[in-house]
One Martini backbone bead per residue (centre of mass of N, CA, C, O) as a GRO file, in nm:
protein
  103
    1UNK     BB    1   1.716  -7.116  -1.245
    2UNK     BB    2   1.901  -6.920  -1.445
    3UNK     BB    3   2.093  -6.714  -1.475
    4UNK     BB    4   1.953  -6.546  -1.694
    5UNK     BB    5   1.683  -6.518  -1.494
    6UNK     BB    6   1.763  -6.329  -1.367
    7UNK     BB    7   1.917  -6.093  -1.456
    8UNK     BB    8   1.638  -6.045  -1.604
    9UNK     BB    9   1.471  -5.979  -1.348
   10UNK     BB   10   1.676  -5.741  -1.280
   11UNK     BB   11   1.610  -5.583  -1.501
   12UNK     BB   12   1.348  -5.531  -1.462
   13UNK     BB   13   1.322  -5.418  -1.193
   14UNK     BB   14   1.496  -5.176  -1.254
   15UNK     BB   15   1.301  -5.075  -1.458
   16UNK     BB   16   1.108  -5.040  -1.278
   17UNK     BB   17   1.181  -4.844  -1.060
   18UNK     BB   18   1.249  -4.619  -1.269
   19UNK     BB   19   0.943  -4.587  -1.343
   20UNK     BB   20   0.851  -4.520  -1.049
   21UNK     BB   21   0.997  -4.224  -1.057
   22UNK     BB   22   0.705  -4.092  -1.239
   23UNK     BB   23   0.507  -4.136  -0.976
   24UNK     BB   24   0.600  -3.891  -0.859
   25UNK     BB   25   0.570  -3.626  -0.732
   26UNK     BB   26   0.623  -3.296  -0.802
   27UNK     BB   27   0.589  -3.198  -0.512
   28UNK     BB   28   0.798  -3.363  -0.391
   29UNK     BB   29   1.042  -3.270  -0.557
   30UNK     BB   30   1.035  -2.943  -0.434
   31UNK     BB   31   1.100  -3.045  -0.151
   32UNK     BB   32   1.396  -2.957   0.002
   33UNK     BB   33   1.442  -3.165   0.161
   34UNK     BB   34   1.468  -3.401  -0.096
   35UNK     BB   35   1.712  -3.271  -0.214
   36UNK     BB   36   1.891  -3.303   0.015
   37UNK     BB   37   1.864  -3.657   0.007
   38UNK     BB   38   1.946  -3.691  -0.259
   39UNK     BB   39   2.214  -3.542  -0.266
   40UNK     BB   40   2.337  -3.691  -0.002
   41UNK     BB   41   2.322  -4.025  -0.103
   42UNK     BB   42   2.487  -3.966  -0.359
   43UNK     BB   43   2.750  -3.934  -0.209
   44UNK     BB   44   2.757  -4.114  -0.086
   45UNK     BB   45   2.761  -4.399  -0.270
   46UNK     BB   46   2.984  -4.261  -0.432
   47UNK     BB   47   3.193  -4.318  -0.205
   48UNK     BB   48   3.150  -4.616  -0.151
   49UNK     BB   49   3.237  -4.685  -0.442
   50UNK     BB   50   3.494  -4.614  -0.409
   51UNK     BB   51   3.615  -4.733  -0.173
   52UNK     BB   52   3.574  -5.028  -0.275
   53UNK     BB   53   3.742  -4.998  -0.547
   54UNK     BB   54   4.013  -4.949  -0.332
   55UNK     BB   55   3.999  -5.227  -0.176
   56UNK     BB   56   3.889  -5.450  -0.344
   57UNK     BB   57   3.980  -5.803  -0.397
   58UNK     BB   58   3.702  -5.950  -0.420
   59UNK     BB   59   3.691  -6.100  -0.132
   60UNK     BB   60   3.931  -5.891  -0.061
   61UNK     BB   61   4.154  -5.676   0.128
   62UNK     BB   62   4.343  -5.441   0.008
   63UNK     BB   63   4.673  -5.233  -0.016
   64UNK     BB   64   4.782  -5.045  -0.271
   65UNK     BB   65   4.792  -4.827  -0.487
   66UNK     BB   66   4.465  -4.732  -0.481
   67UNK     BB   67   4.496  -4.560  -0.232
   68UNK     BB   68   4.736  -4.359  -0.315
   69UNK     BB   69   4.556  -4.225  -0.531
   70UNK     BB   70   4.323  -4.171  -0.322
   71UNK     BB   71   4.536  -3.952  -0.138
   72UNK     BB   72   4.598  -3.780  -0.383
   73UNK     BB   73   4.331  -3.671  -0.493
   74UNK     BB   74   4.229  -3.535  -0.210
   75UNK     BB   75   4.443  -3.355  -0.188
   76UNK     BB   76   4.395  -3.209  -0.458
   77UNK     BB   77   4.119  -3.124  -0.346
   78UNK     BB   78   4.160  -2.935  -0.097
   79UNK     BB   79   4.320  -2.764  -0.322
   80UNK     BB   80   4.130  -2.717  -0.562
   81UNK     BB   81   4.151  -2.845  -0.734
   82UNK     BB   82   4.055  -2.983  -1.071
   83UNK     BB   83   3.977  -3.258  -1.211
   84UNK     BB   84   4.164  -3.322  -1.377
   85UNK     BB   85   4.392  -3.322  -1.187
   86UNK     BB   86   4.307  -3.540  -0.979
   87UNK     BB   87   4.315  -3.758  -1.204
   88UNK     BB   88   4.615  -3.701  -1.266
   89UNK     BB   89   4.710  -3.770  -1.000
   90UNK     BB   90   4.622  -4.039  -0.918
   91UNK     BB   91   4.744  -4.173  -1.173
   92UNK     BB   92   5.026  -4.118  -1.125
   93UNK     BB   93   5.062  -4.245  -0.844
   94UNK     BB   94   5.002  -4.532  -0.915
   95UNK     BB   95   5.193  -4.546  -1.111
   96UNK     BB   96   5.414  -4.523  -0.967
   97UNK     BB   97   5.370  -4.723  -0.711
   98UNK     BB   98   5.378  -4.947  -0.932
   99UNK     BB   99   5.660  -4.889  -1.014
  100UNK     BB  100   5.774  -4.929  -0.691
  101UNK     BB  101   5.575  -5.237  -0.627
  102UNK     BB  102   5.310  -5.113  -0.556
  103UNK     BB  103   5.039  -5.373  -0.548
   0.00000   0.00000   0.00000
């Protein structure tokens, strides 16, 4: 089986998983405990794809700018600073940092 038949059996299955979202009950999803696990699942998910993507590189882990951005923002955060501010701290220390070469 080639690569293309994979990809596509891999978006079936991804669309089929979704479609099977409208058959749960509405009765289940009313229900505080679930959403408690719905909202709980979202951020760790969201959590652990920031840290892949800012130590993660192909197959190796690096140390390089993308961690001092992230600890950066995590900072301005802590600060309850607004979204946007989080953001532009983030890539400005990246960019600082990459400017001073620390890639």
């Amino acid at each position: 089986m080639s690569l293309w038949m994979w990809l596509l059996l891999a978006c079936l299955l991804a669309y089929g998983w979704k479609l099977m979202g409208y058959l749960v009950p509405a009765s289940l999803l009313r229900n505080p405990r679930m959403s408690r696990v719905a909202g709980t699942m979202t951020i760790g998910l969201l959590a652990s794809l920031t840290l892949v993507n800012t130590v993660a590189s192909g197959q190796a882990l690096v140390v390089d700018a993308r961690l001092g951005a992230l600890a950066t923002a995590g900072v301005a955060l802590l600060f309850r600073a607004p979204f946007l501010v989080v953001v532009l701290a983030g890539a400005g220390a990246a960019a600082l940092l990459r400017l001073a070469g620390w890639n």
